[in-house]
Structures are given as structure tokens and as C-alpha cells.
N, C-alpha and C positions, 0 to 999 in steps of 0.2 A: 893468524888473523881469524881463521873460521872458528875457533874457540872463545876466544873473545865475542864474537859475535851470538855463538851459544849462548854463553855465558848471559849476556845483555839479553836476548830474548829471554831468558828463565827470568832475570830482574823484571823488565816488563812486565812480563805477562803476573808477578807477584804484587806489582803495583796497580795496575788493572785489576786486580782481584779485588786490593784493599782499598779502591776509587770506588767500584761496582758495591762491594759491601757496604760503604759510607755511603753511597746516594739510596740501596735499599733500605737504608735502618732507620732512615727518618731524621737522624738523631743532629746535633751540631756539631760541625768541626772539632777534633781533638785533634792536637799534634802527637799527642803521648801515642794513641793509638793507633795513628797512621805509621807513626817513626817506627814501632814495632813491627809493623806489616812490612815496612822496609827491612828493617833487621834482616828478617825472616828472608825476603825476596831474595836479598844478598847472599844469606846462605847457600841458598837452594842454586843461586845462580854458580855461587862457584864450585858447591857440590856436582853440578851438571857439568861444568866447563870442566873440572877434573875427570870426567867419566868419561868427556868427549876429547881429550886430548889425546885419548890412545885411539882414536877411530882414523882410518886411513882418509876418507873423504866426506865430510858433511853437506847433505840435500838441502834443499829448502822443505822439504817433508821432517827433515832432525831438530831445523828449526822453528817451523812451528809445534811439534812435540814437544820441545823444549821451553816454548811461553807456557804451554798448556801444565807442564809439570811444575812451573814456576807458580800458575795461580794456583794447581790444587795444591800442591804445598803449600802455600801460605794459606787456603782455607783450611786444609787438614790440621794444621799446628792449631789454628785458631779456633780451629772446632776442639779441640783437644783440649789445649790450654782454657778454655770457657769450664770445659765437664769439669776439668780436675778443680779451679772457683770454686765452682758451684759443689763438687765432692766435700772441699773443706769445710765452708761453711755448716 
């Protein structure tokens, strides 16, 4: 149960990330571009929740670590994946 629960806070806090990035950018609604920030959110979430399944007991301090890895994940990928865009061109 406390994995799952990781798990979901790492998704959070990557949807959080890519709510917060969509209200600073000004820009309109895209799904395309939300739906990737979810991709991503998922990843990250269940990369965490496999890290956290070996841990003997999870805090509320692992859990909010874990939103927090969730959104910078999702901005790191997406800082990433922008440079390498903008590389090709």
C-alpha cells in the first residue's frame, strides 16, 4: 500500500508540474502536450515506486520527496527534450 502511494505522489506532483508550466507559458490548452507530461509523470512514478518497494518503512517526508522528484522529473525531461528541438533544427 505505501508504494502505491509513492508511487501516486511522484504522478502528482508530475502533473502539478505540467498544470504549473501551462498556466506560466501563457500559451492555450494543448492535450498533446499535457498527455506527454503525463507520460512522463507515470514514468517517473513507477520508477520511484520500484525504488520504494525495497525500503522497509515509508515517512511522510519519502512522500513528499517523491512529488517533488515527480515534478522535477517531468521538468527535467522537458527541459531536455525542448534543447534537443531546438538542437535539431
Amino acid at each position: 500500500m505505501n508504494v502505491i502511494l509513492v508511487g501516486a505522489s511522484a504522478l502528482v506532483g508530475g502533473m502539478v508540474a505540467a498544470v504549473l508550466g501551462w498556466l506560466d507559458s501563457g500559451e492555450v490548452f494543448e492535450a498533446r502536450k499535457f498527455s506527454a507530461s503525463i507520460v512522463r509523470a507515470l514514468i517517473a512514478g513507477l520508477g520511484i515506486a520500484v525504488a520504494y518497494s525495497y525500503a522497509n518503512s515509508i515517512t511522510v517526508l519519502d512522500i513528499v520527496i517523491c512529488f517533488l522528484a515527480g515534478a522535477g522529473f517531468d521538468a527535467g525531461v522537458n527541459r531536455i527534450s525542448g534543447a534537443i528541438k531546438v538542437g535539431l533544427k
